[in-house]
Chimera marker file (.cmm) of the C-alpha trace (Angstrom):
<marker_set name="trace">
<marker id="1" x="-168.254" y="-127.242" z="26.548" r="1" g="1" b="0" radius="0.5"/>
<marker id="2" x="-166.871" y="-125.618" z="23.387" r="1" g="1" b="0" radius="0.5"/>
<marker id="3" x="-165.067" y="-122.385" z="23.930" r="1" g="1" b="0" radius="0.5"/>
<marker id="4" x="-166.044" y="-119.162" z="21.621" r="1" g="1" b="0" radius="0.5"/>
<marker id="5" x="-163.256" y="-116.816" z="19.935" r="1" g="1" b="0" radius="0.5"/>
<marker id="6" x="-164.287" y="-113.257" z="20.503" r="1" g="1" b="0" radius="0.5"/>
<marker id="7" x="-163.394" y="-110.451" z="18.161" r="1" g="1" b="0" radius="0.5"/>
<marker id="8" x="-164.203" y="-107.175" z="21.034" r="1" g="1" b="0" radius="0.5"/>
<marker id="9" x="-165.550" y="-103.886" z="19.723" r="1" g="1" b="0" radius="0.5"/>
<marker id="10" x="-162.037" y="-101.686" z="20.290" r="1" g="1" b="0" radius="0.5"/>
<marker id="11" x="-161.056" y="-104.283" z="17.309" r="1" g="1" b="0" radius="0.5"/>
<marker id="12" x="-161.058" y="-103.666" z="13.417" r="1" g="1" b="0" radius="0.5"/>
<marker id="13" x="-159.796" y="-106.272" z="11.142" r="1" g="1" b="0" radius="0.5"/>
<marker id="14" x="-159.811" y="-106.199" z="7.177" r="1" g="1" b="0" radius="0.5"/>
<marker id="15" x="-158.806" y="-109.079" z="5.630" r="1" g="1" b="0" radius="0.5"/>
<marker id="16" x="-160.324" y="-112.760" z="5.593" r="1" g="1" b="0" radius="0.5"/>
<marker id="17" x="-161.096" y="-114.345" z="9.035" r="1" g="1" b="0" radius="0.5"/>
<marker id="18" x="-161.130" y="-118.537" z="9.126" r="1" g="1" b="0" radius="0.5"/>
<marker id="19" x="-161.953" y="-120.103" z="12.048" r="1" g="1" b="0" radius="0.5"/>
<marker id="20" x="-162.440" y="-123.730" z="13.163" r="1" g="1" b="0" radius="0.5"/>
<marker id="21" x="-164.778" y="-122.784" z="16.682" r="1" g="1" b="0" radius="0.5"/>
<marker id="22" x="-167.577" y="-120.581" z="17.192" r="1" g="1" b="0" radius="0.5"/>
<marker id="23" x="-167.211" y="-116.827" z="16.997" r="1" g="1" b="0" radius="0.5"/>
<marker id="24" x="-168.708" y="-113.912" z="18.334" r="1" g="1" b="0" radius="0.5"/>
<marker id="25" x="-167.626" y="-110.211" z="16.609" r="1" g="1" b="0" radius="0.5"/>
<marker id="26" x="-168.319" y="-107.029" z="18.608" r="1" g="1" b="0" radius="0.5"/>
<marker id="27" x="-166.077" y="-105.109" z="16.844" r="1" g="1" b="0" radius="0.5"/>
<marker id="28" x="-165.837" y="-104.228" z="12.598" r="1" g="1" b="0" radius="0.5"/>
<marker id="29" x="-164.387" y="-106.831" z="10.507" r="1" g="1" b="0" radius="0.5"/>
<marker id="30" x="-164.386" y="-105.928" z="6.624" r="1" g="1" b="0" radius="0.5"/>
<marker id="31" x="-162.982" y="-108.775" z="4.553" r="1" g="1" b="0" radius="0.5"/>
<marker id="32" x="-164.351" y="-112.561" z="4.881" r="1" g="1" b="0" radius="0.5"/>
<marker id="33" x="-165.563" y="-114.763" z="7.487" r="1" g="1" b="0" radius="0.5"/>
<marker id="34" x="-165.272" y="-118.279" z="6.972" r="1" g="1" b="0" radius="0.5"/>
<marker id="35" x="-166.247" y="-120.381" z="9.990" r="1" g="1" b="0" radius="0.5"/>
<marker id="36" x="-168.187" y="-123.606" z="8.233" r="1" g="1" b="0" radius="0.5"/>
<marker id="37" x="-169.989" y="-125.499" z="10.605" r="1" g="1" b="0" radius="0.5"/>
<marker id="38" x="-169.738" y="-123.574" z="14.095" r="1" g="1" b="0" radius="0.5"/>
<marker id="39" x="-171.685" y="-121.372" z="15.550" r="1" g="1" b="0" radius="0.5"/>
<marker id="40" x="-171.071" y="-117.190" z="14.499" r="1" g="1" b="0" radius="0.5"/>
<marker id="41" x="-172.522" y="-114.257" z="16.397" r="1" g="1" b="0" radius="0.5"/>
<marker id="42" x="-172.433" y="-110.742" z="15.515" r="1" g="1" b="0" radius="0.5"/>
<marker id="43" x="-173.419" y="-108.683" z="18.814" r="1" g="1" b="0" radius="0.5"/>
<marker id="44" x="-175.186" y="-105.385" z="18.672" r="1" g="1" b="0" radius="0.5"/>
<marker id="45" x="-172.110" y="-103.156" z="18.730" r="1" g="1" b="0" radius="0.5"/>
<marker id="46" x="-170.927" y="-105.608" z="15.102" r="1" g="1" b="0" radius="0.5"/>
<marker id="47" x="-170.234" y="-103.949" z="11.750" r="1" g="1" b="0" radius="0.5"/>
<marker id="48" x="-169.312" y="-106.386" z="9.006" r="1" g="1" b="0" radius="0.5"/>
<marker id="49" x="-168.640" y="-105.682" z="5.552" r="1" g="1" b="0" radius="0.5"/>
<marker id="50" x="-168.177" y="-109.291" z="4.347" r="1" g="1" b="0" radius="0.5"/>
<marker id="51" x="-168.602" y="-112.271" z="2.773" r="1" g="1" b="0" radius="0.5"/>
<marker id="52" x="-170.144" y="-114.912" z="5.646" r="1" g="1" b="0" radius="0.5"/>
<marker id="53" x="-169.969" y="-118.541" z="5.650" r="1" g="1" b="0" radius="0.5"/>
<marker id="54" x="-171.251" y="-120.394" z="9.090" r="1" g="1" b="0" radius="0.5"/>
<marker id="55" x="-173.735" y="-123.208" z="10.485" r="1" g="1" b="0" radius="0.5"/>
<marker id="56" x="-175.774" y="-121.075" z="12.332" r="1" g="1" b="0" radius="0.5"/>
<marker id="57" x="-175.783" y="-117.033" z="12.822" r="1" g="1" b="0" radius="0.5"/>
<marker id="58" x="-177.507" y="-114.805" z="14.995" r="1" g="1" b="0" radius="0.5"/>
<marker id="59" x="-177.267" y="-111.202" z="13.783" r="1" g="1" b="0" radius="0.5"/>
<marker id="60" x="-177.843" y="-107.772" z="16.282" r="1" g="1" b="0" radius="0.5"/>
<marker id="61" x="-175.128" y="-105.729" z="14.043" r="1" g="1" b="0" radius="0.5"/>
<marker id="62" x="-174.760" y="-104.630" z="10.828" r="1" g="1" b="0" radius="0.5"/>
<marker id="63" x="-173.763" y="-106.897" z="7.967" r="1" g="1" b="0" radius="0.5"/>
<marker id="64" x="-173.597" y="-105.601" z="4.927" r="1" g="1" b="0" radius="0.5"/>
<marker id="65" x="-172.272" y="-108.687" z="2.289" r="1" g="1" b="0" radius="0.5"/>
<marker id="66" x="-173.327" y="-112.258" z="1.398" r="1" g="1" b="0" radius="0.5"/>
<marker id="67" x="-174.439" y="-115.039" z="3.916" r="1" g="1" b="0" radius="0.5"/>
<marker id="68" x="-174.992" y="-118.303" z="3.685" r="1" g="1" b="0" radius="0.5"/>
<marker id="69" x="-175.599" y="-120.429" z="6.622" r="1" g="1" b="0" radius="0.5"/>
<marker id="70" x="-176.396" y="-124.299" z="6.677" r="1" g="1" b="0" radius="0.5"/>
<marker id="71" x="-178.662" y="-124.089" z="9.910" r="1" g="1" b="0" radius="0.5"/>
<marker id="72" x="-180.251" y="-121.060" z="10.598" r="1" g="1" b="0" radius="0.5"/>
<marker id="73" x="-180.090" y="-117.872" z="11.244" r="1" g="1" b="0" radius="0.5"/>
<marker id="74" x="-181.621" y="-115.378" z="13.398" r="1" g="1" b="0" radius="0.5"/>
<marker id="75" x="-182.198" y="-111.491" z="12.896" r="1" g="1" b="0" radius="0.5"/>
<marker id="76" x="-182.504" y="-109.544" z="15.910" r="1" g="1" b="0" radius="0.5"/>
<marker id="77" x="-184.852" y="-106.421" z="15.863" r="1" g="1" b="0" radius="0.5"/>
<marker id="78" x="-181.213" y="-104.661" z="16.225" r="1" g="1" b="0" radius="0.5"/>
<marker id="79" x="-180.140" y="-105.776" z="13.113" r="1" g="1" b="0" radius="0.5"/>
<marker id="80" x="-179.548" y="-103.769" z="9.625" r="1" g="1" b="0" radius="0.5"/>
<marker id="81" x="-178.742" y="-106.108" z="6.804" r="1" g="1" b="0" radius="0.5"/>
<marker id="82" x="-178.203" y="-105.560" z="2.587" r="1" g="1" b="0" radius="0.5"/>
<marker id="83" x="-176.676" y="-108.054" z="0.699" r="1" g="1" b="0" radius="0.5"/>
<marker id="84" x="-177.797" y="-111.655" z="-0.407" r="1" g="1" b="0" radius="0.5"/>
<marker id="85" x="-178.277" y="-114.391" z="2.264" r="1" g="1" b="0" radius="0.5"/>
<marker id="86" x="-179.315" y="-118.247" z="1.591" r="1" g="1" b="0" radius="0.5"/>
<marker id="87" x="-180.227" y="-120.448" z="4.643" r="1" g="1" b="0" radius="0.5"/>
<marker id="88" x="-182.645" y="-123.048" z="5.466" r="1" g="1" b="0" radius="0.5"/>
<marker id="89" x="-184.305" y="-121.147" z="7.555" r="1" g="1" b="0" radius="0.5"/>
<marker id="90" x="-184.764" y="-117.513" z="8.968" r="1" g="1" b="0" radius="0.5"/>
<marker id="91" x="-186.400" y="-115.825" z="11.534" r="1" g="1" b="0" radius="0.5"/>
<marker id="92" x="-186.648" y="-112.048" z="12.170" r="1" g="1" b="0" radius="0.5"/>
<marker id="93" x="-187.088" y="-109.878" z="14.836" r="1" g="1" b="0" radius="0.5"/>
<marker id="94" x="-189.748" y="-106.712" z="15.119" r="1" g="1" b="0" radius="0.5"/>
<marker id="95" x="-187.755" y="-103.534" z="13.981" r="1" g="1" b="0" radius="0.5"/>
<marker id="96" x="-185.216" y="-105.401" z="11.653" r="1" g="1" b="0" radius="0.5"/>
<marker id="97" x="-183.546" y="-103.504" z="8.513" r="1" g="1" b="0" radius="0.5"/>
<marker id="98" x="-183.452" y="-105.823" z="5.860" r="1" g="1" b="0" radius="0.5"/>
<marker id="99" x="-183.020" y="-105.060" z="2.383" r="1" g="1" b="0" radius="0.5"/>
<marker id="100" x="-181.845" y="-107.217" z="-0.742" r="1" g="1" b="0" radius="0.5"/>
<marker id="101" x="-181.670" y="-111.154" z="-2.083" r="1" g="1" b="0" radius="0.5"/>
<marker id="102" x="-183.225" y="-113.260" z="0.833" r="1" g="1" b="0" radius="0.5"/>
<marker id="103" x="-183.007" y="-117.387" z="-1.026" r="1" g="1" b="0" radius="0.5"/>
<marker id="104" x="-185.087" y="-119.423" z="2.290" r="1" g="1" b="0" radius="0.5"/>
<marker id="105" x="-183.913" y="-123.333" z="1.077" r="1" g="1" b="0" radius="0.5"/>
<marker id="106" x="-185.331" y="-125.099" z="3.225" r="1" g="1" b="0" radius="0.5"/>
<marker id="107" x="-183.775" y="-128.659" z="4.000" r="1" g="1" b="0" radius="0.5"/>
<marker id="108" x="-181.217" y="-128.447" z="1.291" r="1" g="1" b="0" radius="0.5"/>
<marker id="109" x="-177.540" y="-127.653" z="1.744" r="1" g="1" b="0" radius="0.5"/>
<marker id="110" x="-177.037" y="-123.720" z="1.278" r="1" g="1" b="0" radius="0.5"/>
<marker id="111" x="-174.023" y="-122.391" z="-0.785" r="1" g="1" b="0" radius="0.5"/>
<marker id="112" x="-172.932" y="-119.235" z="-1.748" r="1" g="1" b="0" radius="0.5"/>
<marker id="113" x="-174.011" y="-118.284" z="-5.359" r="1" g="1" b="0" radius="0.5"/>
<marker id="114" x="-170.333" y="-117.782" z="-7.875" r="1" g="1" b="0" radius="0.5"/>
<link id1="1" id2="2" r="1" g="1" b="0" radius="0.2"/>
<link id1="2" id2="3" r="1" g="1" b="0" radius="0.2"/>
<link id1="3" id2="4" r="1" g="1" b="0" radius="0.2"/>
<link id1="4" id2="5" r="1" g="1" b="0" radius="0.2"/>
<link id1="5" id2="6" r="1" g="1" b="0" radius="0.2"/>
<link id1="6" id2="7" r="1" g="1" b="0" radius="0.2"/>
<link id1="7" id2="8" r="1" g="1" b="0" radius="0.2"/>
<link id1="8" id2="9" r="1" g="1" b="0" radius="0.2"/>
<link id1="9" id2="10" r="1" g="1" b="0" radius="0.2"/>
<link id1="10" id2="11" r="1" g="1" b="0" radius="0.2"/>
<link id1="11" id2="12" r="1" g="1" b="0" radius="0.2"/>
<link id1="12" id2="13" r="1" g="1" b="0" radius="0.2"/>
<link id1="13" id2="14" r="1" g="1" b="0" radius="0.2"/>
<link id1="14" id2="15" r="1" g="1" b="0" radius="0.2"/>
<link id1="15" id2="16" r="1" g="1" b="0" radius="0.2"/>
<link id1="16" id2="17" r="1" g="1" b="0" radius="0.2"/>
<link id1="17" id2="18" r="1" g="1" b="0" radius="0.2"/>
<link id1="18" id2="19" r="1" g="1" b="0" radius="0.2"/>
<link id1="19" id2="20" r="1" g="1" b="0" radius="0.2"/>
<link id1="20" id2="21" r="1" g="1" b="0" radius="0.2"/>
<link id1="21" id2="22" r="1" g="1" b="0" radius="0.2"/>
<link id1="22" id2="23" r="1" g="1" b="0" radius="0.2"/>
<link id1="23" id2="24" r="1" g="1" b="0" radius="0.2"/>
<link id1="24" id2="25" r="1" g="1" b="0" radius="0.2"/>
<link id1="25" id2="26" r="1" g="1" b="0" radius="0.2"/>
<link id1="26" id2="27" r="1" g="1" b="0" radius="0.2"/>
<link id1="27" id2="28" r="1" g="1" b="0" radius="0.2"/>
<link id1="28" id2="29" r="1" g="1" b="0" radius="0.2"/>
<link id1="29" id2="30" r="1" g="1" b="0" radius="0.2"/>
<link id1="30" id2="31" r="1" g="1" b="0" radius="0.2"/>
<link id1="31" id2="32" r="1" g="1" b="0" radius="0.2"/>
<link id1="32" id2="33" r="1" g="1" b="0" radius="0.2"/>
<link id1="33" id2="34" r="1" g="1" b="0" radius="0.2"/>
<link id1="34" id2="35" r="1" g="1" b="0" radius="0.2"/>
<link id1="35" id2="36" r="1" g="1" b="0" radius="0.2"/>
<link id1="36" id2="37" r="1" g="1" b="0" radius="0.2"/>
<link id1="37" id2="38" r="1" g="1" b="0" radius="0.2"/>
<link id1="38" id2="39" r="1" g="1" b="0" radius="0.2"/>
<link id1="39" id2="40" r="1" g="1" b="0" radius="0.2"/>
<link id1="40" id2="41" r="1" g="1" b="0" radius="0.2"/>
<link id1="41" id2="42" r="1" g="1" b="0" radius="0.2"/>
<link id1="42" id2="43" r="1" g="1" b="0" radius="0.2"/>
<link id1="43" id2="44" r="1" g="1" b="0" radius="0.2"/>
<link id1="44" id2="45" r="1" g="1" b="0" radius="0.2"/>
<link id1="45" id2="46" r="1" g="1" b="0" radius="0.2"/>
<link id1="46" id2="47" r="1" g="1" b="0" radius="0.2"/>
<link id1="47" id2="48" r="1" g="1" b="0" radius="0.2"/>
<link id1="48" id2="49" r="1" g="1" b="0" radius="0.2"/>
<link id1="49" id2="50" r="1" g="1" b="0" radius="0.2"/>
<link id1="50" id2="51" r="1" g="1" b="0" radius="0.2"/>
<link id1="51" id2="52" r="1" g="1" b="0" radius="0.2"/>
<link id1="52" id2="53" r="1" g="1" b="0" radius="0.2"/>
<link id1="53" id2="54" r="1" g="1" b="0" radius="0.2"/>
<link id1="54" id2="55" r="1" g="1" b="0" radius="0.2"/>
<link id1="55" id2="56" r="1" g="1" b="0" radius="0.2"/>
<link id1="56" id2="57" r="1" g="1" b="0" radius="0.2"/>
<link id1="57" id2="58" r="1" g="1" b="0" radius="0.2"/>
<link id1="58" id2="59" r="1" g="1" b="0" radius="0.2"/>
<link id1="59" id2="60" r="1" g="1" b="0" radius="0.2"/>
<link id1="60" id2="61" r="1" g="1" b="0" radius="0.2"/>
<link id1="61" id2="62" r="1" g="1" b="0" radius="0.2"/>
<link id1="62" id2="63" r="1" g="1" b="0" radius="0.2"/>
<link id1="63" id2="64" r="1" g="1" b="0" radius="0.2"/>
<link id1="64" id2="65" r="1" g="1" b="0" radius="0.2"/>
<link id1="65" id2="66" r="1" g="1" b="0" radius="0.2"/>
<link id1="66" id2="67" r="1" g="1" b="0" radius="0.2"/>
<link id1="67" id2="68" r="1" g="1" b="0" radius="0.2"/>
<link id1="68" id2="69" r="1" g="1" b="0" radius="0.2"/>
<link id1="69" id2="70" r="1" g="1" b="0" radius="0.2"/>
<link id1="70" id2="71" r="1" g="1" b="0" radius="0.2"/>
<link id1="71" id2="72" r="1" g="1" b="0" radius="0.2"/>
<link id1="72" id2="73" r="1" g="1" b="0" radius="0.2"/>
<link id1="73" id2="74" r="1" g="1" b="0" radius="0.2"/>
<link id1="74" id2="75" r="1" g="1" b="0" radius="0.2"/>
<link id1="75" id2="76" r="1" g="1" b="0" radius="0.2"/>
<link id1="76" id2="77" r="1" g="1" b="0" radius="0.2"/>
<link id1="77" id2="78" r="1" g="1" b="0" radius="0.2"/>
<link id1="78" id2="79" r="1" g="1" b="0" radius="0.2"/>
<link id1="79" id2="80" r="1" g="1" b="0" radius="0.2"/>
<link id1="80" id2="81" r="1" g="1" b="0" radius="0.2"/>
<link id1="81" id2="82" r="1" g="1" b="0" radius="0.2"/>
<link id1="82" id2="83" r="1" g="1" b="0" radius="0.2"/>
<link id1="83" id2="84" r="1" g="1" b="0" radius="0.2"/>
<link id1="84" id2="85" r="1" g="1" b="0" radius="0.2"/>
<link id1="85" id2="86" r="1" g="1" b="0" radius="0.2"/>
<link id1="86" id2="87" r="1" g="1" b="0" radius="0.2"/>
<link id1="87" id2="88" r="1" g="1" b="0" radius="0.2"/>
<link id1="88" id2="89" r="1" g="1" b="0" radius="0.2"/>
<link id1="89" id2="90" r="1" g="1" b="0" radius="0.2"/>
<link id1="90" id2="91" r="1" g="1" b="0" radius="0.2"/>
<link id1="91" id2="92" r="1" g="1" b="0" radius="0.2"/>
<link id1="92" id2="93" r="1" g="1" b="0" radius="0.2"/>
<link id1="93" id2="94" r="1" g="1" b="0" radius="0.2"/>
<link id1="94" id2="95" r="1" g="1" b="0" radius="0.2"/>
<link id1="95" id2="96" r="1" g="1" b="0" radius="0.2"/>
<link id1="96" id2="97" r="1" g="1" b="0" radius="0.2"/>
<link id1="97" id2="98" r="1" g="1" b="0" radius="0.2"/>
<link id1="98" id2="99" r="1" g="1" b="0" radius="0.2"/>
<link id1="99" id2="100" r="1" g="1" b="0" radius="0.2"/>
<link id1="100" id2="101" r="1" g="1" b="0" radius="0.2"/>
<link id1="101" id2="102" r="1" g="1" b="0" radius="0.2"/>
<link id1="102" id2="103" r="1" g="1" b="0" radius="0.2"/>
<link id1="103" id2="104" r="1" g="1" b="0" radius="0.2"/>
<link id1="104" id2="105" r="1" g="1" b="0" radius="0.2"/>
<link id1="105" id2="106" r="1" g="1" b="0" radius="0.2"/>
<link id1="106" id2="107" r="1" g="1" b="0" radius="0.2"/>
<link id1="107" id2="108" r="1" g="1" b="0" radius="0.2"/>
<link id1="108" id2="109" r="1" g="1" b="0" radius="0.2"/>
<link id1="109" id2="110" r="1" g="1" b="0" radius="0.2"/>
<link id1="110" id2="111" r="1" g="1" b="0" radius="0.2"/>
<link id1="111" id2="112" r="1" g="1" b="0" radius="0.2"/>
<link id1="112" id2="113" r="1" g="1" b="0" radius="0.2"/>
<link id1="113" id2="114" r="1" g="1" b="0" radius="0.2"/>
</marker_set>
């Protein structure tokens, strides 16, 4: 079993976070978050102001920045979202804030736009 980093919600971080292991952020991180091909989470109690790069991301926070997953991701009915996200594939929960550039690739590899 692979063990998950935890960023808590007493923490704040601004800068660029890289991580090689799944990560779940309770707390506000505003910066980048680079953790290509693991798992990320962003709990209820999350506030992100950043740049995201994962697998796969399940969302109950705020993000407020660019996404782009090569799995999927999932939007709880918790979560507020602006910014531009590209993934394969997305599903949404009832009572989910979304607003801006949503790019659903399908199959293809996902990458952030320049």
């Amino acid at each position: 079993m692979e063990a998950t980093a935890q960023i808590g919600p007493s923490i704040r971080i601004k800068g660029n976070i890289s991580a090689q292991e799944p990560l779940t952020i309770a707390g506000e991180v505003i910066g980048s978050i680079d953790v290509t091909g693991y798992h990320l989470v962003l709990t209820e109690a999350a506030q992100v102001d950043a740049d995201v790069i994962a697998h796969t991301v399940v969302i109950g926070g705020s993000l407020n920045g660019r996404l782009c997953a090569e799995g999927a991701v999932v939007i709880q009915a918790t979560a507020t979202i602006a910014g531009e996200m590209i993934a394969p594939a997305v599903s949404v929960g009832d009572g989910a804030q979304l607003q801006g550039k949503f790019e659903i690739t399908g199959t293809r590899r996902a990458s952030l736009p320049a």
